[in-house]
RODREN-931147 format. One line per field, with one value per residue: x, y, z of N, C-alpha, C in turn; residue in one letter; residue number from 1. Coordinates in steps of 0.05 Angstrom, whole numbers, plus 5000, padded with zeros to 4 digits. Example, Ala and Ser with C-alpha at 12.3 -4.5 7.8 and 13.67 -1.06 7.14 Angstrom:
REM residues 2
nu 5264, 5257
nv 4886, 4955
nw 5156, 5142
cau 5246, 5273
cav 4910, 4979
caw 5156, 5143
cu 5264, 5258
cv 4934, 5001
cw 5156, 5157
resn A, S
resi 1, 2
REM end
This chain:
REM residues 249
nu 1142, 1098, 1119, 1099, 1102, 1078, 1036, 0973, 0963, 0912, 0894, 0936, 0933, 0887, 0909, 0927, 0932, 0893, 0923, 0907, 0904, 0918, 0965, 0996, 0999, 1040, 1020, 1035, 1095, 1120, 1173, 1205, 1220, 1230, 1195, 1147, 1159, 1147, 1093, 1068, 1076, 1051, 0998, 0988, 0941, 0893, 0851, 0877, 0919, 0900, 0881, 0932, 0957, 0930, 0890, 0852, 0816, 0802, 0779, 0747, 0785, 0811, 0863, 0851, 0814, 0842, 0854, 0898, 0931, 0911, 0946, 0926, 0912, 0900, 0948, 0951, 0908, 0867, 0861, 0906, 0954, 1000, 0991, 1036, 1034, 1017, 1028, 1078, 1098, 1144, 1173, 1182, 1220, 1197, 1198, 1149, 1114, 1109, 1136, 1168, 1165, 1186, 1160, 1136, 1123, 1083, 1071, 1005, 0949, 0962, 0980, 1008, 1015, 1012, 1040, 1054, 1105, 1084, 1041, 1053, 1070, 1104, 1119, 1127, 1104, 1125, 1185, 1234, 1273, 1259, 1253, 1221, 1169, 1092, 1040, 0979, 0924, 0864, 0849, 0865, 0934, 1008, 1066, 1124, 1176, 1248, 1290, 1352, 1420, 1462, 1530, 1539, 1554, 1528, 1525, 1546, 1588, 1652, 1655, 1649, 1629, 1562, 1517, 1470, 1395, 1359, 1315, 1307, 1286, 1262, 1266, 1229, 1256, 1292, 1328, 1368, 1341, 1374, 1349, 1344, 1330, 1354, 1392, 1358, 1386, 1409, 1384, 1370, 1328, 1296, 1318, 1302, 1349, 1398, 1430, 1490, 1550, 1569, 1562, 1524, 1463, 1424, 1356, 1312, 1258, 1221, 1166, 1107, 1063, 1026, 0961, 0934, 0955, 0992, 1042, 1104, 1102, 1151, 1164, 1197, 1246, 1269, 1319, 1311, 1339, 1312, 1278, 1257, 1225, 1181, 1169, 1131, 1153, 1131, 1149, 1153, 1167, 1175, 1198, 1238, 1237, 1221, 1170, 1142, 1129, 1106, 1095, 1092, 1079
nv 5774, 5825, 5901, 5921, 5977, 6002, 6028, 5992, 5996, 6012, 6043, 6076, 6112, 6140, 6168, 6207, 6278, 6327, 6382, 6421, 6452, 6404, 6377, 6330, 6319, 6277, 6247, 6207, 6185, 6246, 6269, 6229, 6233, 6182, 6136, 6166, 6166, 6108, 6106, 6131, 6098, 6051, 6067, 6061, 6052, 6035, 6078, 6116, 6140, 6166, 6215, 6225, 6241, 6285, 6297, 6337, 6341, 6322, 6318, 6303, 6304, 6354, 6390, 6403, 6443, 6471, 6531, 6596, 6640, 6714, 6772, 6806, 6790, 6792, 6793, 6790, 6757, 6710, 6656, 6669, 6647, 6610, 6541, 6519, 6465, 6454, 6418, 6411, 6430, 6401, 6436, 6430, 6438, 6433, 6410, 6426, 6383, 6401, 6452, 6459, 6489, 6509, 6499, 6510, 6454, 6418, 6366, 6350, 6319, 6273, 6282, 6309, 6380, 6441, 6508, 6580, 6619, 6672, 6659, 6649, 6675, 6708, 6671, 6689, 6746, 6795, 6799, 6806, 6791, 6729, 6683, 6644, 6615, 6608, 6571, 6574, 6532, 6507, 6539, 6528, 6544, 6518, 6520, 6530, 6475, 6478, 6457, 6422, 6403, 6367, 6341, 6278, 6227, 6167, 6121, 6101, 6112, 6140, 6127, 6148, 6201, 6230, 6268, 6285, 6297, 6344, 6368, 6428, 6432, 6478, 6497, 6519, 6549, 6570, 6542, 6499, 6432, 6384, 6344, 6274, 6210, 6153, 6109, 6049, 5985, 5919, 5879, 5921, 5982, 6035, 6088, 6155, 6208, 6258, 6310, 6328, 6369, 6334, 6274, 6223, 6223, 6175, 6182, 6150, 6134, 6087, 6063, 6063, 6046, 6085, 6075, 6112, 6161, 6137, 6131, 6134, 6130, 6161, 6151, 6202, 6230, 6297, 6323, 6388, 6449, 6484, 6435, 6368, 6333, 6299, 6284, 6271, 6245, 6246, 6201, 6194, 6141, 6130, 6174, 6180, 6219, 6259, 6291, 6318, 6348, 6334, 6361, 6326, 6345
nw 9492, 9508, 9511, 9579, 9587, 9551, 9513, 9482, 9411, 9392, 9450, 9446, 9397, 9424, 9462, 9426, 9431, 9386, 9366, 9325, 9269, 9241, 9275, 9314, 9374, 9421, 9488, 9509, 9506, 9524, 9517, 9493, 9429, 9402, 9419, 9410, 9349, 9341, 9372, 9325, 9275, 9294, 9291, 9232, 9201, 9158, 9163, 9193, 9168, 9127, 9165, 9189, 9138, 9124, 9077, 9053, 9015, 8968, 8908, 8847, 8797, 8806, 8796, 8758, 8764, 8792, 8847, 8845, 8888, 8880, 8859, 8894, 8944, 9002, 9052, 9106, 9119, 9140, 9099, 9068, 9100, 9120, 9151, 9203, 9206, 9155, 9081, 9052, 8989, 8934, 8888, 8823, 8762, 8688, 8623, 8581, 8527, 8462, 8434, 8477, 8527, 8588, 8651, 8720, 8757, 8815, 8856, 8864, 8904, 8882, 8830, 8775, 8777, 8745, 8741, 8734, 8755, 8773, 8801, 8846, 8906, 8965, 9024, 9064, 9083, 9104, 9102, 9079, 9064, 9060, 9014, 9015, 8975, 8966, 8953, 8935, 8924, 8913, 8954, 8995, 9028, 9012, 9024, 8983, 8966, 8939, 8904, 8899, 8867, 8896, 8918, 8944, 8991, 8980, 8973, 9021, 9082, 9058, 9012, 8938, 8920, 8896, 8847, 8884, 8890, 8921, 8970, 9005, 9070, 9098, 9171, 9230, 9253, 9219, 9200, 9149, 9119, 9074, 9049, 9016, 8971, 8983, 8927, 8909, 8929, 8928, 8970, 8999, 9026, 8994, 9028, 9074, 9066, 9106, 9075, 9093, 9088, 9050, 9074, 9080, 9128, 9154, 9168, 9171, 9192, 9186, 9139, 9094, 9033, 9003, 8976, 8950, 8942, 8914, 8929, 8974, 9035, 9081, 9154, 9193, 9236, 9268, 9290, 9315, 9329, 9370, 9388, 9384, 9329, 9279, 9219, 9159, 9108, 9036, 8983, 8902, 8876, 8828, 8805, 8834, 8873, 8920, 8939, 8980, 9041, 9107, 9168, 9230, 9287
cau 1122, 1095, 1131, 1076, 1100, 1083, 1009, 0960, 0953, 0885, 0911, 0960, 0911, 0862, 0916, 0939, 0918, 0894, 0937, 0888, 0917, 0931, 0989, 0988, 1017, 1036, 1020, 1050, 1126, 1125, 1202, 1224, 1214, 1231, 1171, 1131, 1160, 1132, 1069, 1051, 1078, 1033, 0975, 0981, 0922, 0877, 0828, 0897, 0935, 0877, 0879, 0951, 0957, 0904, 0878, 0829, 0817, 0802, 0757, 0750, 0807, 0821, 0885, 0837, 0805, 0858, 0860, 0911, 0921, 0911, 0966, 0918, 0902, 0917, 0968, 0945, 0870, 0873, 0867, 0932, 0976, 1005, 0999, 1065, 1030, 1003, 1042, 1101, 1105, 1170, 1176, 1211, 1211, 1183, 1197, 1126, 1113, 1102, 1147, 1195, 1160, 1188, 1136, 1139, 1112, 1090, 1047, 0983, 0927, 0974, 0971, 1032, 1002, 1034, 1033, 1067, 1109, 1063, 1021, 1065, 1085, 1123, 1114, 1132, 1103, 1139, 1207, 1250, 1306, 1255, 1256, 1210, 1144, 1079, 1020, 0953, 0910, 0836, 0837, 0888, 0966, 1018, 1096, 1144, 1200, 1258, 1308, 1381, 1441, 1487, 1557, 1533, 1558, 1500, 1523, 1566, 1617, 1677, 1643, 1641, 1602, 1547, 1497, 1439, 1372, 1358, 1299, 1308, 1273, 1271, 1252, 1213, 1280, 1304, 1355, 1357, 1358, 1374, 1332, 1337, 1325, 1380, 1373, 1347, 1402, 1410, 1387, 1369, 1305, 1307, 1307, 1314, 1367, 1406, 1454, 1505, 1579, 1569, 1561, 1496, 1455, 1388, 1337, 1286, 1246, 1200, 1144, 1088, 1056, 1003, 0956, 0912, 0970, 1012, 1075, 1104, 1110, 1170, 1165, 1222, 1261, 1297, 1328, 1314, 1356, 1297, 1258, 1248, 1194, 1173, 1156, 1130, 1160, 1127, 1172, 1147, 1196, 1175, 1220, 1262, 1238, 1213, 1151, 1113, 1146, 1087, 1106, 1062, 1078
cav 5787, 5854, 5912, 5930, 6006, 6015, 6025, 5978, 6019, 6026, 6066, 6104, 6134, 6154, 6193, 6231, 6290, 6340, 6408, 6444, 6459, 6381, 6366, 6317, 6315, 6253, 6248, 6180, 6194, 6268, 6268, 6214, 6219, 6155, 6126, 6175, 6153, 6086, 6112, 6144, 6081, 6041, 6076, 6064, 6034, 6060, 6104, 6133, 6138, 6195, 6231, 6241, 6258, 6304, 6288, 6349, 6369, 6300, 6316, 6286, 6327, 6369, 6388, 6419, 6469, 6490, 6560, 6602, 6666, 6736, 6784, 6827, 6783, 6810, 6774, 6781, 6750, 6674, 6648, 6678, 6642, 6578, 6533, 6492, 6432, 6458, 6404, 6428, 6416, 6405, 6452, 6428, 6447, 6406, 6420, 6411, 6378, 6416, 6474, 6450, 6507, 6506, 6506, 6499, 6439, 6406, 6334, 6347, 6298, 6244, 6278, 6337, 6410, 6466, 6534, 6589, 6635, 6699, 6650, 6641, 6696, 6707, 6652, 6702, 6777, 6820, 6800, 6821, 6769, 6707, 6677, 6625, 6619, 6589, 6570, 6573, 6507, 6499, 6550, 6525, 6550, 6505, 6526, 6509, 6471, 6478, 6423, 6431, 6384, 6371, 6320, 6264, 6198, 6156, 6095, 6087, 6127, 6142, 6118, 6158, 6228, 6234, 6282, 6273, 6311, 6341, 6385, 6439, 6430, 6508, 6485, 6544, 6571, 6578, 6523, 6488, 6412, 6370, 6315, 6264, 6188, 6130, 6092, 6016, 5955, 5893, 5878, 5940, 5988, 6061, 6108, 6182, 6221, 6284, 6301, 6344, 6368, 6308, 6255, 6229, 6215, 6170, 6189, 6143, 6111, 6067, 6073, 6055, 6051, 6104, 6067, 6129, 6169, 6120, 6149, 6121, 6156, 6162, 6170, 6226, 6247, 6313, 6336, 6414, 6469, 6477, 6415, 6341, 6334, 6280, 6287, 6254, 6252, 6221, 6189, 6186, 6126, 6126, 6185, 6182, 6243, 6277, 6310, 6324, 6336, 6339, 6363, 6309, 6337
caw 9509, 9495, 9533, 9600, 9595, 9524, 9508, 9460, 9386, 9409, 9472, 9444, 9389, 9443, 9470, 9413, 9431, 9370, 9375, 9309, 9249, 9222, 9279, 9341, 9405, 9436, 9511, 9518, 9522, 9513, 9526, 9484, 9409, 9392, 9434, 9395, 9331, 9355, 9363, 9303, 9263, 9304, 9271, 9205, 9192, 9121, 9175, 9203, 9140, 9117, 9177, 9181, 9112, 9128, 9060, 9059, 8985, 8949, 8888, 8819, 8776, 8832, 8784, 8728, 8785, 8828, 8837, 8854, 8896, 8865, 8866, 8909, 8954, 9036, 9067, 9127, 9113, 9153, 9087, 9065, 9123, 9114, 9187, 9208, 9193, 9125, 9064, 9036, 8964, 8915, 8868, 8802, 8728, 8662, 8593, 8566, 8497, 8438, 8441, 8502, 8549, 8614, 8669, 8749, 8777, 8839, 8853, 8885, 8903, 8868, 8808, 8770, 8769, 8724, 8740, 8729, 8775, 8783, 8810, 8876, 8928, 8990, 9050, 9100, 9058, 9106, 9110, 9052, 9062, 9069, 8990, 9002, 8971, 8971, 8926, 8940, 8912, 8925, 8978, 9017, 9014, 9014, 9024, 8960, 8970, 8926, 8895, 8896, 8868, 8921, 8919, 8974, 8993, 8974, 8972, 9046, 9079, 9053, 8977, 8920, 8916, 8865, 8845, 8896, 8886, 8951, 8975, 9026, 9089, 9124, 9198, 9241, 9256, 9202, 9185, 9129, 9120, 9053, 9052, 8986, 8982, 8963, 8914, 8921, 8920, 8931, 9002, 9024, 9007, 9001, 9051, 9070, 9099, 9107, 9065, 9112, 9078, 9025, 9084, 9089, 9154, 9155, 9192, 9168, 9214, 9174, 9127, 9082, 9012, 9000, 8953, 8950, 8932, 8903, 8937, 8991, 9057, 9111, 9178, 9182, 9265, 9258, 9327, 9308, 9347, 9387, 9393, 9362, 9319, 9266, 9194, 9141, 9072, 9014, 8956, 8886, 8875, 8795, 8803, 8859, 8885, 8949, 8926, 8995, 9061, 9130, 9197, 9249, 9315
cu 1122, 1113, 1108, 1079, 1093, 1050, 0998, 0957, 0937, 0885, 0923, 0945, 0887, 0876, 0928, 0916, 0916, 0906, 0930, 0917, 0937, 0958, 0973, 1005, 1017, 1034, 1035, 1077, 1121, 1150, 1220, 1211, 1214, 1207, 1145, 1122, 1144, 1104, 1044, 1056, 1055, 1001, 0963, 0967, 0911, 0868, 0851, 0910, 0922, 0875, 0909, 0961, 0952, 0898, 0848, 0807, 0811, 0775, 0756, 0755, 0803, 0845, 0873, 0820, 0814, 0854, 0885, 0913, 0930, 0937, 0951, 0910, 0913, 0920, 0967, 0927, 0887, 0876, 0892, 0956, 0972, 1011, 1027, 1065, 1019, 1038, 1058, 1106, 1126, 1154, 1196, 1196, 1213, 1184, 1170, 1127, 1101, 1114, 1170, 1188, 1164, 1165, 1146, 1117, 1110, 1072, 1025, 0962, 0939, 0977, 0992, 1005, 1018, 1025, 1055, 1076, 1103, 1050, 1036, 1063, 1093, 1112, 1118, 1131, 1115, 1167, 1212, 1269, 1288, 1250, 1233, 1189, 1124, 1062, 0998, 0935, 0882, 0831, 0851, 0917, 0979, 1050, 1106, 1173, 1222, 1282, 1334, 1398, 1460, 1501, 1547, 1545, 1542, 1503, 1555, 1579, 1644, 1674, 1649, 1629, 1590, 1534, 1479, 1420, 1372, 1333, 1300, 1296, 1272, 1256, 1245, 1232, 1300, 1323, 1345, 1367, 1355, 1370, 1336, 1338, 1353, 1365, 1383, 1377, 1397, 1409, 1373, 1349, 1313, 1297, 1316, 1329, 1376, 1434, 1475, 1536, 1582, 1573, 1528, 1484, 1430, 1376, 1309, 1275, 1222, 1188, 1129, 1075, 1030, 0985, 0933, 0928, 0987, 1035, 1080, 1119, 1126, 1165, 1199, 1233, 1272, 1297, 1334, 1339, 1340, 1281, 1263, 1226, 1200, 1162, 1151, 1121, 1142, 1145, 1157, 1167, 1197, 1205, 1236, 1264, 1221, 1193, 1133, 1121, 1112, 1094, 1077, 1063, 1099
cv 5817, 5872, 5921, 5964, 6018, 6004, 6008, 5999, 6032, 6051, 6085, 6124, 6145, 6172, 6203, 6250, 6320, 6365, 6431, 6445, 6421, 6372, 6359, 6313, 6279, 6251, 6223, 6184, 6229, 6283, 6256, 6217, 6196, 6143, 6137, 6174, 6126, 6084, 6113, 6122, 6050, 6044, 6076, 6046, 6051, 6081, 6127, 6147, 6175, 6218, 6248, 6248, 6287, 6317, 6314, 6359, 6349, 6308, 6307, 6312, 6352, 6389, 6405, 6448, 6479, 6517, 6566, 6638, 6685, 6752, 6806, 6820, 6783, 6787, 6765, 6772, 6723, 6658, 6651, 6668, 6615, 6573, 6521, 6475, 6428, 6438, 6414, 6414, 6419, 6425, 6444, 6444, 6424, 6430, 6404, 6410, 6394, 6450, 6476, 6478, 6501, 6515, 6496, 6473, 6424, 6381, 6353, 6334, 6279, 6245, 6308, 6355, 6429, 6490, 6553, 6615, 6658, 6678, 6640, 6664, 6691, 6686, 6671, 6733, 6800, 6820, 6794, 6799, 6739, 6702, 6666, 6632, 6605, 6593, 6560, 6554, 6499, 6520, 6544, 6532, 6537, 6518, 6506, 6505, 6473, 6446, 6432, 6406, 6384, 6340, 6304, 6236, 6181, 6130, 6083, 6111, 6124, 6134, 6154, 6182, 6229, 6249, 6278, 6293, 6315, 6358, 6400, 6446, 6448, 6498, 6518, 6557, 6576, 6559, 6504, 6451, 6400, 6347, 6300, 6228, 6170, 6116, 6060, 5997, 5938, 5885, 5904, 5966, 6022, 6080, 6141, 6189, 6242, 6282, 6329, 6349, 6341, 6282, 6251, 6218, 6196, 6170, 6173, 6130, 6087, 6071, 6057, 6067, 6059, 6089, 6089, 6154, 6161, 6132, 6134, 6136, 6141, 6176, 6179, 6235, 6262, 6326, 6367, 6432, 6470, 6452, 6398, 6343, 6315, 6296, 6263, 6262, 6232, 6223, 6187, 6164, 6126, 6147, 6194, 6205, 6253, 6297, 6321, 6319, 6350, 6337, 6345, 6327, 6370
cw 9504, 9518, 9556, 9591, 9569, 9521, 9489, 9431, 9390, 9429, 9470, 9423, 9399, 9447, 9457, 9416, 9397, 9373, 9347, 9287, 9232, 9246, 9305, 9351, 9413, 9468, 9528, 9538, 9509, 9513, 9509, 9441, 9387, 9393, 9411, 9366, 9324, 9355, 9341, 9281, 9271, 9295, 9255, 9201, 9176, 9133, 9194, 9179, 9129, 9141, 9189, 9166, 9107, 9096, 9053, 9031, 8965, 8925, 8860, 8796, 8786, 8811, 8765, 8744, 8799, 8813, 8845, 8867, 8883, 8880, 8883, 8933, 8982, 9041, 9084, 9135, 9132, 9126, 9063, 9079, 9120, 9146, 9182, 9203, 9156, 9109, 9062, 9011, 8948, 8896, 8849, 8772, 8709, 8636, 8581, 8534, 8485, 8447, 8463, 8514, 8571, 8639, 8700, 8755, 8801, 8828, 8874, 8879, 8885, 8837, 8790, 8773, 8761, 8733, 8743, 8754, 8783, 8794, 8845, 8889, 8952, 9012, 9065, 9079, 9078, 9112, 9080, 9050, 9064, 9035, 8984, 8992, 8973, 8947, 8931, 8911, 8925, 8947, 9004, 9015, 9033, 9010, 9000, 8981, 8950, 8921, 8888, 8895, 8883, 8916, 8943, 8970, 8999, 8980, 8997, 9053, 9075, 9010, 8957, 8921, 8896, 8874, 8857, 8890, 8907, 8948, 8996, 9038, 9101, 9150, 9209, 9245, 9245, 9190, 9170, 9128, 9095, 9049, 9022, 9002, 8971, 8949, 8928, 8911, 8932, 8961, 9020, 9011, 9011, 9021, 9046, 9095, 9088, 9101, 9083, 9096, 9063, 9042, 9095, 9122, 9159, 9182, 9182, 9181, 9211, 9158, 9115, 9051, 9012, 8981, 8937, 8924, 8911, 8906, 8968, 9018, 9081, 9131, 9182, 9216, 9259, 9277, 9311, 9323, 9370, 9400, 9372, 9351, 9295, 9242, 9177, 9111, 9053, 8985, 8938, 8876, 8846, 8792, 8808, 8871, 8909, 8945, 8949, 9026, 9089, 9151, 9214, 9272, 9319
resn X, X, X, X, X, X, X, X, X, X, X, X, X, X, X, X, X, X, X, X, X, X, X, X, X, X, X, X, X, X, X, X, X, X, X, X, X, X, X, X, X, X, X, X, X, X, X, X, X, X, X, X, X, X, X, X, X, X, X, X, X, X, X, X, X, X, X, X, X, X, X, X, X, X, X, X, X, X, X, X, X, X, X, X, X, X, X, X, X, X, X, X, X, X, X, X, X, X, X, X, X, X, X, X, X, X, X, X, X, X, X, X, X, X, X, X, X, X, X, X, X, X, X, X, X, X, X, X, X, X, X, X, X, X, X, X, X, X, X, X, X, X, X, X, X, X, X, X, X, X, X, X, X, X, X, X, X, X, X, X, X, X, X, X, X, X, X, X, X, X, X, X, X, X, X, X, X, X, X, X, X, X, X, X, X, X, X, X, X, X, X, X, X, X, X, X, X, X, X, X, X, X, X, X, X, X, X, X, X, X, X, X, X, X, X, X, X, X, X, X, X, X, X, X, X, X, X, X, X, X, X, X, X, X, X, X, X, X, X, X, X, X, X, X, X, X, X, X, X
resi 1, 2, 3, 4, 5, 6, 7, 8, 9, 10, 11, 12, 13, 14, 15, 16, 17, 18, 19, 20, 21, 22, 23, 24, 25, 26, 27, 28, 29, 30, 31, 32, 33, 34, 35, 36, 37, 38, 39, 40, 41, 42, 43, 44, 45, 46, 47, 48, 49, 50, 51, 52, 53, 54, 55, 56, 57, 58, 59, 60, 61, 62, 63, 64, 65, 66, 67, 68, 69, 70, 71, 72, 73, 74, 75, 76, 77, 78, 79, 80, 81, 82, 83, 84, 85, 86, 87, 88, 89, 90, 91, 92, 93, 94, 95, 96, 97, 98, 99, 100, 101, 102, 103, 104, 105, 106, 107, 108, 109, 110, 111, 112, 113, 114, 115, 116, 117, 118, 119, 120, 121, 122, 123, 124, 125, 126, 127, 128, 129, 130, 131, 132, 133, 134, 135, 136, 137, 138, 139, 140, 141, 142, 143, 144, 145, 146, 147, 148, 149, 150, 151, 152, 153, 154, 155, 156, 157, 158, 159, 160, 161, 162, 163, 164, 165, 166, 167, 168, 169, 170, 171, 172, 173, 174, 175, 176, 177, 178, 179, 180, 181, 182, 183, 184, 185, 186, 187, 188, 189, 190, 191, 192, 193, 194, 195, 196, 197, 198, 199, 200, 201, 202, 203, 204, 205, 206, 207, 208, 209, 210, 211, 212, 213, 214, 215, 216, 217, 218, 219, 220, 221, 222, 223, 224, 225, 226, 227, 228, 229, 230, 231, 232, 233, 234, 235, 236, 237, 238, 239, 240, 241, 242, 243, 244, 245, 246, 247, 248, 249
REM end
């Protein structure tokens, strides 16, 4: 029997309420993020799927017209300021063919993009000590994430340490979390978690196969310093990597 205190799907996507900038509140449990986890898994239906994506930028070879922002371009313009809920994209490097030229890339719209690092600048342009950067695509800017090998116990605790791929998650206040995925065995599918002093933690709370994307997205819990809040990672599983992390909430 269904639980009485726990709304119909229907119900509970009436009352997400919109909070601007791509992120939603839940009014349900606004206390419990489990409940809320609950929620937003409850959702995933194709006409949800696109709206918490927030999918805004779909055009045919999107990838061959991005732009990127000018080194002159004011910082403090609105289109210069990345929201909280704005993507966060990996940042890795590719030896491209013919010549083995190293180039930065991320995935966007389901698809690599190359560009080169004049083409980034500062995520936060007045603080001297903040590293990260971002990269303006179509007119929208998106925060890089970076990729760091870290010793983790992947496979249990007390197992083995191997090389995990991680991607570092900076939360609003600053702390950093190391997110990567396990790999798949026998019985058991992959998920994501936090890799902490080479013991890992999962925090995955479910997910679904993008067929738009073709990446497959986790819903993500990470009890901040300040506040709970929900993300969602998407996996390229071709290559076991963490290409696309979205704050919901």
């Amino acid at each position: 029997m269904a639980d009485a205190a726990r709304p119909a799907p229907a119900e509970a996507e009436a009352r997400l309420v919109d909070c601007g900038e791509g992120g939603y509140e839940s009014m349900v449990y606004p206390a419990m993020v489990e409940k809320a986890k609950e929620t937003i898994l409850a959702m995933m239906r194709a006409q949800a799927i696109r709206k918490l994506a927030h999918r805004r930028h779909r055009s045919e070879g999107i990838a061959a017209i991005a732009t990127f922002a000018s080194s002159s371009c004011d910082p403090a313009s609105p289109a210069a300021m990345a929201s909280l809920y704005a993507p966060r994209l990996t940042r890795w490097r590719v030896a491209t063919s013919g010549g083995g030229v190293v180039r930065d890339c991320v995935e966007y719209d389901g698809k690599p993009l190359f560009f080169r690092r004049e083409d980034c600048r500062r995520l936060v342009p007045d603080d001297e000590e903040d590293a990260r950067q971002c990269l303006e695509i179509a007119g929208e800017v998106f925060p890089l994430m970076e990729e760091r090998m870290v010793p983790a116990a992947l496979h249990g605790g007390g197992g083995v340490r191997e090389a995990a791929r991680c991607v570092e998650y900076v939360d609003d206040d600053g702390a950093v979390l190391l997110l990567t995925v396990t790999p798949m065995t026998e019985g058991k599918e992959k998920e994501v978690v936090v890799v902490d002093g080479g013991e890992v933690r999962v925090v995955d709370g479910g997910g679904y196969y993008d067929p738009d994307s073709g990446t497959v997205e986790h819903v993500v819990d990470v009890e901040g310093a300040r506040e709970a809040y929900v993300l969602l990672v998407s996996v390229r599983e071709a290559l076991n990597r963490i290409v696309r992390i979205k704050r919901l909430n």
